[in-house]
Backbone as JSON Lines, residues from 0, in Angstrom:
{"i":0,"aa":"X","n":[-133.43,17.95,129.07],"ca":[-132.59,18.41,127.99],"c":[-131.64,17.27,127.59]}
{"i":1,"aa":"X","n":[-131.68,17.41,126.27],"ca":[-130.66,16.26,125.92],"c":[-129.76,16.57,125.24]}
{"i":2,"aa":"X","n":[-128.53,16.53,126.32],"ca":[-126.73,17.55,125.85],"c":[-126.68,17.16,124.89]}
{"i":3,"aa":"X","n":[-126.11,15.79,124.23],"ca":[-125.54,15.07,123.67],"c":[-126.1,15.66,122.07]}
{"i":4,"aa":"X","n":[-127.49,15.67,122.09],"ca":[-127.96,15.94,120.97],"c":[-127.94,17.66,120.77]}
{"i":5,"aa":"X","n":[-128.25,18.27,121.93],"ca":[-127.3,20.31,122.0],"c":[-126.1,20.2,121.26]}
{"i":6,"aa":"X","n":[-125.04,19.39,121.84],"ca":[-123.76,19.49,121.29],"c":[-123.82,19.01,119.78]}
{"i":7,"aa":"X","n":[-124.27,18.09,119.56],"ca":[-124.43,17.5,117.93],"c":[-124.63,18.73,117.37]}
{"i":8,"aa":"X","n":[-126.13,19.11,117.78],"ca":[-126.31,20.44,116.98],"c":[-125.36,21.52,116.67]}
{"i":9,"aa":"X","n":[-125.14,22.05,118.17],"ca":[-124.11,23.0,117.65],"c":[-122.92,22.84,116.52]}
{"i":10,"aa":"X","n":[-122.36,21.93,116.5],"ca":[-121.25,20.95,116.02],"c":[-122.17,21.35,114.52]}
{"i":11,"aa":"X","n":[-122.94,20.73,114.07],"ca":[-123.72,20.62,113.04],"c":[-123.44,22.05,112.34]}
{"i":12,"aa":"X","n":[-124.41,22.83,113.46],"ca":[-124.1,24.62,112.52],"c":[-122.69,24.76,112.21]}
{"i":13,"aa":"X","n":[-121.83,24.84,113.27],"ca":[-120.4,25.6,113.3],"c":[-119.89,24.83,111.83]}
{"i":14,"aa":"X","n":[-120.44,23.02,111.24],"ca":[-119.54,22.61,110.07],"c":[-120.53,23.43,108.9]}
{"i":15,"aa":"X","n":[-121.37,24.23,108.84],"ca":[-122.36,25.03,108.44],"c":[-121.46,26.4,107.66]}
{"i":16,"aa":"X","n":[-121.24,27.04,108.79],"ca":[-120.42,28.28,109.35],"c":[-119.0,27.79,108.24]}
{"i":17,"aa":"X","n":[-118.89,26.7,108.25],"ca":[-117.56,26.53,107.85],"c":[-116.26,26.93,108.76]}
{"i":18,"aa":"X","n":[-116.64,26.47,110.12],"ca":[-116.0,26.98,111.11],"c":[-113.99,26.24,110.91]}
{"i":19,"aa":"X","n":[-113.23,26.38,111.41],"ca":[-111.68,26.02,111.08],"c":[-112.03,24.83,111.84]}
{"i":20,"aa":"X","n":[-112.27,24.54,113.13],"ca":[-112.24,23.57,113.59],"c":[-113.04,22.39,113.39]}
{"i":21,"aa":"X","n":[-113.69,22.64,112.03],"ca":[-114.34,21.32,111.55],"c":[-113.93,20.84,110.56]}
{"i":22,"aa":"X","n":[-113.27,21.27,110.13],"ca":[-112.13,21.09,109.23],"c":[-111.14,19.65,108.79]}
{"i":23,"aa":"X","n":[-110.8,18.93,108.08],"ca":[-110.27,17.76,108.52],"c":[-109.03,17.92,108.3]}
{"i":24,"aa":"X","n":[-107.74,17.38,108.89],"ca":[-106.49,17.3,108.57],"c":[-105.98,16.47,107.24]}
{"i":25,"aa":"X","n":[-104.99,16.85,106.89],"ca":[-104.37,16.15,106.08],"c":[-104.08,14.9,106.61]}
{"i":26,"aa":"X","n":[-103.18,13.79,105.56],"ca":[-103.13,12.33,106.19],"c":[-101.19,12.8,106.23]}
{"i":27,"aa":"X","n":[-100.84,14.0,105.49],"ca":[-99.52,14.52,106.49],"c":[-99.67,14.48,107.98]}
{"i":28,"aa":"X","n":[-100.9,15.3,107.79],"ca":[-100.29,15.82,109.43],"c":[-100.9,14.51,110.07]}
{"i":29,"aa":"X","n":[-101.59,13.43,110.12],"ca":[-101.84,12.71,110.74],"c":[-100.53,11.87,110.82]}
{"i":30,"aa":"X","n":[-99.47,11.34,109.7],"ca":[-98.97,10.55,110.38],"c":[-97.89,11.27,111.1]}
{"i":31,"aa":"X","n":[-97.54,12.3,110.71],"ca":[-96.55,13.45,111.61],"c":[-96.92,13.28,112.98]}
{"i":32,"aa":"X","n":[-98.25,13.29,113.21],"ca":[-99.04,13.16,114.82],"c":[-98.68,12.05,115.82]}
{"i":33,"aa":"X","n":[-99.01,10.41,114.41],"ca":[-97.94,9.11,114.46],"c":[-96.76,9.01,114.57]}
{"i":34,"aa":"X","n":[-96.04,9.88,114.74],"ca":[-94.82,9.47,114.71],"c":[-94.12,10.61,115.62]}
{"i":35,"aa":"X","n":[-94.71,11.1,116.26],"ca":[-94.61,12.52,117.2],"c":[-94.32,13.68,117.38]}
{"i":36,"aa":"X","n":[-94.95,13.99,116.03],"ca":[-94.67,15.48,115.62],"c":[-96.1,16.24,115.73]}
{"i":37,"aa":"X","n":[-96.51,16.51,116.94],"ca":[-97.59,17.04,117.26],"c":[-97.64,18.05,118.3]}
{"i":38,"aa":"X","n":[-98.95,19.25,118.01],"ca":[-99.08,19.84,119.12],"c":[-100.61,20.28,119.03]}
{"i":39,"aa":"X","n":[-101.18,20.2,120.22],"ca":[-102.65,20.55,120.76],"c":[-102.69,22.2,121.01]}
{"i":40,"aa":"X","n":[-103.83,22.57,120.18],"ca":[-103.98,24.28,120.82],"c":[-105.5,24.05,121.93]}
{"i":41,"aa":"X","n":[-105.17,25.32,122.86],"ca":[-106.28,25.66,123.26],"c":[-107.09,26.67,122.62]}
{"i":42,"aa":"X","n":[-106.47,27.47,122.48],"ca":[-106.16,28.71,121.34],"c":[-105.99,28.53,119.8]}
{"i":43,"aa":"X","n":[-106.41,29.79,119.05],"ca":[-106.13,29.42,118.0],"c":[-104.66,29.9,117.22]}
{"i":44,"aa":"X","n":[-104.19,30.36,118.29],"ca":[-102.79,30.96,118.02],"c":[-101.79,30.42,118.79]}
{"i":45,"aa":"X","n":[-102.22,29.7,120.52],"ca":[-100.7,29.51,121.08],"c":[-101.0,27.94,121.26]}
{"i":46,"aa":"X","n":[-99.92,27.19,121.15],"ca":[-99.67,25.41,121.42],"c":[-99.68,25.06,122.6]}
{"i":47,"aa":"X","n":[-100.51,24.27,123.68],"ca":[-100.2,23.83,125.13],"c":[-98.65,23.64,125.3]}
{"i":48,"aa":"X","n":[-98.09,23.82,126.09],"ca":[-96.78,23.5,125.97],"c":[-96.66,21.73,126.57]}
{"i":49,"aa":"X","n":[-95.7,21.16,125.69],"ca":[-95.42,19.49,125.89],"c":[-95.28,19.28,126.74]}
{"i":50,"aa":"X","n":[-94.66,20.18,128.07],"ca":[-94.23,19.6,129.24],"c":[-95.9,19.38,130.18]}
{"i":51,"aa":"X","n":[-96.79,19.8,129.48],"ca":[-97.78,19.94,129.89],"c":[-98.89,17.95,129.91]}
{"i":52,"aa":"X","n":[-97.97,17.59,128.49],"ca":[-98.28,15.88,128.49],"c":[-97.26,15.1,129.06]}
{"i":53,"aa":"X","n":[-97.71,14.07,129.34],"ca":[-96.97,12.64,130.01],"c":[-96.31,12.63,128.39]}
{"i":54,"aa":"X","n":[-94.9,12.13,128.8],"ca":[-93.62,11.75,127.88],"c":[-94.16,10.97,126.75]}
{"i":55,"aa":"X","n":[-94.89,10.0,127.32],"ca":[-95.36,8.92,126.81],"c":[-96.86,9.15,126.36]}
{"i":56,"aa":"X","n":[-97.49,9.23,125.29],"ca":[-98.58,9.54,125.3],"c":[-99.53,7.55,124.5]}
{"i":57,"aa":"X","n":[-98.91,6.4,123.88],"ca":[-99.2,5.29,123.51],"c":[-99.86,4.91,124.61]}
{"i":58,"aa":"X","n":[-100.87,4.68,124.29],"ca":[-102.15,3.8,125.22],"c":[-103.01,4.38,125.96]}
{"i":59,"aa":"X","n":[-102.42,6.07,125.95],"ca":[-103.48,6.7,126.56],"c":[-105.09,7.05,125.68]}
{"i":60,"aa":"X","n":[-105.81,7.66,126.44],"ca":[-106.97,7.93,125.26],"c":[-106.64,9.87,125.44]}
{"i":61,"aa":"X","n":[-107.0,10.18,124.51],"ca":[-107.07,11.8,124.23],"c":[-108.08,12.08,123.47]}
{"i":62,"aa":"X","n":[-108.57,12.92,124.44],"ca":[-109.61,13.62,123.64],"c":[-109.45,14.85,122.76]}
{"i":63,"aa":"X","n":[-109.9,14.78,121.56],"ca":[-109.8,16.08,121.12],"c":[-110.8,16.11,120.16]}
{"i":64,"aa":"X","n":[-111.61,17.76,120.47],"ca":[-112.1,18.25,120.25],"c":[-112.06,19.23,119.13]}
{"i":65,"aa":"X","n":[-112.6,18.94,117.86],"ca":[-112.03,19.57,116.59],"c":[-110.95,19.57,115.76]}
């Protein structure tokens, strides 16, 4: 089995579906993100809470998903 290309797919339908999370952001909210006005959901309703990231988030890598 080849994940990589499972996950593509799925990914593929859900921008299909017109799913929210394929969605692209504004270049607001991107530099808001730049300049540290950001928050990650797990959910589509509640925000991880910040104390949950390192203070410092420059140089790390983050993944995010959608």
């Amino acid at each position: 089995m080849d994940t990589t290309k499972q996950n593509s797919n799925a990914w593929d339908q859900k921008v299909e579906e017109g799913s929210r999370y394929t969605k692209s952001v504004s270049s607001e909210t991107v530099e808001k993100g730049k300049a540290g006005e950001w928050n990650i959901t797990v959910t589509t309703e509640k925000p991880v809470p910040r104390s949950w990231f390192p203070r410092q988030l420059e140089g790390l890598k983050v993944l995010c998903l959608a």
